[in-house]
C-alpha positions in Angstrom: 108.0 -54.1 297.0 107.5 -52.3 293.7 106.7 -54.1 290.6 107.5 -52.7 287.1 103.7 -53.3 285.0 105.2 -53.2 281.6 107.8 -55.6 282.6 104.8 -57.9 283.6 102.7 -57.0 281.2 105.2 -58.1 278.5 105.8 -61.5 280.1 102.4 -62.2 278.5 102.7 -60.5 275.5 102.2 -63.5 273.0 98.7 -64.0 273.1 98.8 -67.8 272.2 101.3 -69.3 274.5 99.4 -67.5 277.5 95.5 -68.9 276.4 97.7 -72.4 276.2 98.9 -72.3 279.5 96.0 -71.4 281.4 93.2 -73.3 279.7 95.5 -76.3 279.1 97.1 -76.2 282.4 94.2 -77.1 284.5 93.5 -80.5 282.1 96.6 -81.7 282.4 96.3 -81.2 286.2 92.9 -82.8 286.0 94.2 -86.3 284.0 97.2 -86.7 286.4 94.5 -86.6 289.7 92.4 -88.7 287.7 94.8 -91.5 287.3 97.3 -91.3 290.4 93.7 -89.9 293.0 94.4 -88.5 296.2 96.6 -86.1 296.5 96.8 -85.2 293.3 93.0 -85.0 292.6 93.5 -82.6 295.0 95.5 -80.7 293.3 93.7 -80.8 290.0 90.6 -79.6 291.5 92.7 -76.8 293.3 95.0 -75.5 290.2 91.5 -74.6 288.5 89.8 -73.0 291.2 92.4 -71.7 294.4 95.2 -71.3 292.9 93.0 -69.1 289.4 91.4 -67.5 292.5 94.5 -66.6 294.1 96.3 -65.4 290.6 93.9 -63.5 289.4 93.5 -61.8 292.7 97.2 -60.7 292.6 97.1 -59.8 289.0 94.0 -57.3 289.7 96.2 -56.0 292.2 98.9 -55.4 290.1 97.3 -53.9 286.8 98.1 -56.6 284.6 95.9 -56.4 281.5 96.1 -58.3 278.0 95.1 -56.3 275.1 93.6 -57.3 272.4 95.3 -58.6 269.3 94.1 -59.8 266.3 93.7 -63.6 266.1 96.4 -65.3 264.3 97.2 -69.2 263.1 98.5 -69.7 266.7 95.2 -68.8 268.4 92.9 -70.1 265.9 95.0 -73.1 266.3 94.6 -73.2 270.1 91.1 -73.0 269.8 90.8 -75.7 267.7 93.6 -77.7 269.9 90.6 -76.9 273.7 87.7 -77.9 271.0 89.2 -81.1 269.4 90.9 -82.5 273.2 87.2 -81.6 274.7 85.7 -85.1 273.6 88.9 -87.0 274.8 89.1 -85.6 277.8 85.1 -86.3 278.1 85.1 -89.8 277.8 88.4 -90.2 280.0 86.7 -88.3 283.0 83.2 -90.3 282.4 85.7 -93.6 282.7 87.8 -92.3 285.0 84.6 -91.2 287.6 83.4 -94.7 286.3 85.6 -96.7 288.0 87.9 -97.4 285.3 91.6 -95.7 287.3 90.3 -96.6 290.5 89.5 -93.8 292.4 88.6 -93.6 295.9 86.3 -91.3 297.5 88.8 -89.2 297.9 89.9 -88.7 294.8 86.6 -89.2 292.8 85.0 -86.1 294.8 87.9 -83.9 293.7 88.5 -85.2 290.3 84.6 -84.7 289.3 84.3 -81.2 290.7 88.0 -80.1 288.5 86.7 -82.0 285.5 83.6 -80.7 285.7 84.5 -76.9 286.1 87.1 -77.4 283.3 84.2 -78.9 280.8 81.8 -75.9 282.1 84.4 -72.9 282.1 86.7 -74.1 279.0 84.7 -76.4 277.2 82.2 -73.5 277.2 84.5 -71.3 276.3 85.6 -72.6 273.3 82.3 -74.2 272.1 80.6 -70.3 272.5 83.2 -68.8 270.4 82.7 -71.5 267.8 79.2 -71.3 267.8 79.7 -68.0 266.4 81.9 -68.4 263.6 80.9 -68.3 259.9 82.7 -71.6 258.7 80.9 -74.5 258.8 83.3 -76.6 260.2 84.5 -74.3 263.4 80.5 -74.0 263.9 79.8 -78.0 264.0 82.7 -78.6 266.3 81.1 -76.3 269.0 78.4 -77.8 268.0 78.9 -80.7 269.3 80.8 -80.1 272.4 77.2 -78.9 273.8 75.5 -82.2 271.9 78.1 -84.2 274.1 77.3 -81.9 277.1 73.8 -82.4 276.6 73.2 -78.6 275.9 72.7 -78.9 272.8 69.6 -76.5 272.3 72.4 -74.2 273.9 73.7 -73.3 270.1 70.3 -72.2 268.8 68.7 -70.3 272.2 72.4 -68.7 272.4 72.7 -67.2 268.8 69.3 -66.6 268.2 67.6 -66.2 271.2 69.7 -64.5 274.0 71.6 -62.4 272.0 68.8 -60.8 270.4 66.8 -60.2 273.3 69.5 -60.0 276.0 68.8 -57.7 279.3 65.1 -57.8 278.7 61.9 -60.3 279.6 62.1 -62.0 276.5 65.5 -63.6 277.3 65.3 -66.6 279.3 69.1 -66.5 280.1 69.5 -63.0 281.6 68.6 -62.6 285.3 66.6 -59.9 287.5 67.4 -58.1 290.0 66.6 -59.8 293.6 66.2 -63.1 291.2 68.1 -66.5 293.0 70.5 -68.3 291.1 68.2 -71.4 291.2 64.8 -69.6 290.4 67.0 -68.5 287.4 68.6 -71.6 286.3 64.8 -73.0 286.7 63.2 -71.2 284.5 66.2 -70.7 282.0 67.3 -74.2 281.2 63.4 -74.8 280.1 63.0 -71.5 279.0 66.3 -71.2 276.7 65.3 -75.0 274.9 61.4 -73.7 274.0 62.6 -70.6 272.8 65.6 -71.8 270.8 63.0 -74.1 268.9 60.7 -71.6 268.6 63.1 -69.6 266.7 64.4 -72.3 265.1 60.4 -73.1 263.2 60.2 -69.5 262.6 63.8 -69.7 260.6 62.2 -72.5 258.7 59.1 -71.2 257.7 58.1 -72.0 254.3 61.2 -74.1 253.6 61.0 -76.7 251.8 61.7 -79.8 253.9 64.7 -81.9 252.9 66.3 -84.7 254.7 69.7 -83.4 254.2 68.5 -80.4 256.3 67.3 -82.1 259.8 66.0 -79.7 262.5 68.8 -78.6 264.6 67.0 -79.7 267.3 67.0 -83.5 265.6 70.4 -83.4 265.6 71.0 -82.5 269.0 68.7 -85.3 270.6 70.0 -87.9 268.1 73.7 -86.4 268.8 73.0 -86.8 272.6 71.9 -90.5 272.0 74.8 -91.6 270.0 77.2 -89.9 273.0 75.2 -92.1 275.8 76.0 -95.1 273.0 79.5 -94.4 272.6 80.2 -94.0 276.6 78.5 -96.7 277.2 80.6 -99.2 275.1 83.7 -97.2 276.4 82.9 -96.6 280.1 80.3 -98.5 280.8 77.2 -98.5 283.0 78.8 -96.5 285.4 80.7 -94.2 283.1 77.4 -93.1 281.8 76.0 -92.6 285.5 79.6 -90.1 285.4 78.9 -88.5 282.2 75.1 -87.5 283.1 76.6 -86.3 286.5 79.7 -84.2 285.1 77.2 -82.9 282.0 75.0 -81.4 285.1 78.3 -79.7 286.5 79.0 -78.4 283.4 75.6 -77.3 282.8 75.3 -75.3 286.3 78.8 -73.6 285.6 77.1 -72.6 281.9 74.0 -71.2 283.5 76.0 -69.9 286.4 78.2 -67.7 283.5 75.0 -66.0 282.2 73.2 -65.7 285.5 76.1 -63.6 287.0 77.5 -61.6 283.2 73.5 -60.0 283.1 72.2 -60.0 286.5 70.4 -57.1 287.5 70.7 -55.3 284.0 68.3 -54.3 281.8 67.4 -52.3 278.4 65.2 -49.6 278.5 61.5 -49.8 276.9 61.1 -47.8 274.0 57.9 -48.6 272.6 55.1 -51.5 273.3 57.4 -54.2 271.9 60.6 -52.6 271.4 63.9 -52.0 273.6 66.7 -49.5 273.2 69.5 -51.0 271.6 71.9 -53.1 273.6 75.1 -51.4 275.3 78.3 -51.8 277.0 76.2 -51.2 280.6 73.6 -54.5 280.2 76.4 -56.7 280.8 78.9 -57.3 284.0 82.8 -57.4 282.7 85.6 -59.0 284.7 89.0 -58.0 284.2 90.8 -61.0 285.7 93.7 -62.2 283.7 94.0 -65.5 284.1 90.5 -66.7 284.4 90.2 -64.4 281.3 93.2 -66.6 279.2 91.7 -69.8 280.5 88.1 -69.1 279.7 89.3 -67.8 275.9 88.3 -64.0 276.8 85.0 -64.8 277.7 84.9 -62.6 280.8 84.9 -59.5 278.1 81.1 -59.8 278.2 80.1 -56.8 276.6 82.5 -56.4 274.0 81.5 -60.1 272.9 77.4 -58.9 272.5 78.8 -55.5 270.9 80.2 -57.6 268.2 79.4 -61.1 268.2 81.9 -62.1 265.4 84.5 -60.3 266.9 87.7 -63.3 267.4 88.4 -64.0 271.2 91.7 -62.3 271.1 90.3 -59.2 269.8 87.7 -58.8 272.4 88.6 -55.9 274.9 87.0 -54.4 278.0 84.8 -51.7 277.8 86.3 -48.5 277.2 85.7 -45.5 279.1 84.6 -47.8 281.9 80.8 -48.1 280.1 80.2 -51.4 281.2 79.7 -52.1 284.9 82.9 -54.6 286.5 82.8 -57.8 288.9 83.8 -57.1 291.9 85.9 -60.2 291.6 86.7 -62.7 288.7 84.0 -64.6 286.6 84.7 -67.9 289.0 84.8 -66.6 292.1 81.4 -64.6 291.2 79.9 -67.9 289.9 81.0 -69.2 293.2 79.0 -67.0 295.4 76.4 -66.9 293.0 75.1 -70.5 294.7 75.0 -68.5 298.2 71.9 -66.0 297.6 71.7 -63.9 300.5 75.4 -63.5 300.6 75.2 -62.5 296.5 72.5 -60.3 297.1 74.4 -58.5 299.8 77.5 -58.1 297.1 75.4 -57.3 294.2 72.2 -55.2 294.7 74.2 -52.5 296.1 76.0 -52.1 293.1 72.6 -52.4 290.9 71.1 -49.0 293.1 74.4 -47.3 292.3 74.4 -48.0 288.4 70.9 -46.9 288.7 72.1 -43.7 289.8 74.3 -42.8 287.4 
């Protein structure tokens, strides 16, 4: 059976509707499991994980590609739309898990693994490419989807830290070559909320002190304190026990995305304390449609630390082929990530043959 690509290609040819559907998709999936359980928390849990697998699998297979376009009202809006229903759907999932739609086992295990990949995958997502925007506003809202993920430090250490020094030692967030996924996220986590402070004091420097100017870093421990409040009175005792445990998911599936998008790349030193400039080839691209819609073009990894302020709808794979691809989509890697022999067995191969080039 032949298949016409530009026929294909055009069914996704309005940039908006297609981010909607597959970032939205999977939450809606998610609430239904979480309030009916069984069979349908099933479901949830396997629309954002089999079935992505599965689609973006045949879509590799096919050709399909999304360009880039320039972002518009509809996709700024949609971005807003995943930001603004990420605190909703928080506190639903921590009373949900909590006990509040009666879940059983069943259920509860499936439900809190979807939710928890959809807060760590789109959450991210959205809160990333927020955190890189000039307005105010935009920049608080992602903001505070990592306060109420308790990742907060994540805004500084990702702006000002990793993207700086990414694919060298002074990153905490990219990985080395032969490096686990949990010697990584071990020393990263730590790593990444030292040296965003760090960078934060040296920012401030000479500044006069001012009360309407708190330390970032105040307001993501205060911001995490007032979430614990607020789920609390909301969820309860055991909704908070479900928030800390989902905000762990989440936090593995963030530390999972750098781990796997920088593994085993690194920038050439130049000098004693210098580092030739970053490129296309210190970062891992996935061309996967549909885990690329739902995860707001993250996946284009090295277009992204090309030019940071570049809108998620404009970001396009490396041309020419400079950057190095995934053998399979962003999840799936992420997946296999957590199985280290198996990921070194996929991954160090290709390392020697980039090395080569």
């Amino acid at each position: 059976m032949t298949f016409d690509r530009t026929a294909l290609n055009a069914l996704i040819r309005h940039p908006a509707t297609a981010f909607a559907l597959a970032s939205l998709s999977p939450l809606l999936f998610l609430v239904i499991g979480a309030l009916a359980g069984g069979f349908w928390a099933f479901l949830g849990w396997a629309w954002i994980t089999l079935f992505l697998a599965l689609a973006d699998r045949i879509a590799r297979r096919l050709g399909l590609h999304v360009p880039g376009t320039e972002e518009d009202s509809r996709t700024r809006g949609l971005l807003l739309a995943v930001g603004i229903l990420h605190f909703p759907a928080l506190v639903f999932a921590a009373f949900a898990l909590g006990g509040g739609t009666g879940l059983g086992a069943f259920g509860w295990l499936f439900a809190f693994l979807g939710f928890g990949l959809w807060f760590g995958q789109v959450s991210n997502s959205a809160a990333h490419e927020l955190i890189h925007r000039t307005e105010r506003p935009l920049f608080r809202l992602g903001m505070w989807i990592f306060i109420s993920l308790l990742f907060g430090h994540h805004t500084s250490a990702h702006r000002l830290v990793h993207h700086r020094f990414v694919a060298t030692p002074d990153d905490p967030n990219s990985a080395e070559a032969g490096e686990s996924f949990y010697a990584f996220a071990a020393r990263a986590w730590p790593g990444a909320f030292i040296a965003g402070y760090e960078m934060e004091n040296n920012l401030r420097e000479g500044a006069q002190p001012s009360w309407r100017q708190l330390h970032p870093y105040t307001t993501y421990l205060a911001g995490s304190a007032l979430c614990l409040i607020l789920i609390g009175l909301i969820a309860g005792f055991t909704g908070i026990l479900a928030w800390l445990l989902l905000c762990a998911h989440a936090q593995v599936q963030l530390l999972l995305s750098d781990y796997v998008q920088h593994y085993g790349l690194s920038r050439r030193l130049t000098g004693p304390d210098s580092y030739e400039p970053f490129g296309p080839q210190h970062s891992w691209d996935a061309p996967d449609v549909v885990s690329g819609l739902m995860m707001l073009n993250a996946p284009r990894h090295a277009d992204h630390h090309s030019h940071p302020a570049r809108p998620y709808p404009a970001l396009e794979l490396s041309p020419g082929g400079q950057a190095p691809i995934l053998p399979w989509s962003l999840p799936v890697m992420a997946t296999l990530a957590l199985m280290p022999g198996f990921w070194r067995r996929i991954m160090d191969p290709r390392l020697k043959k980039l090395a080569t080039r």
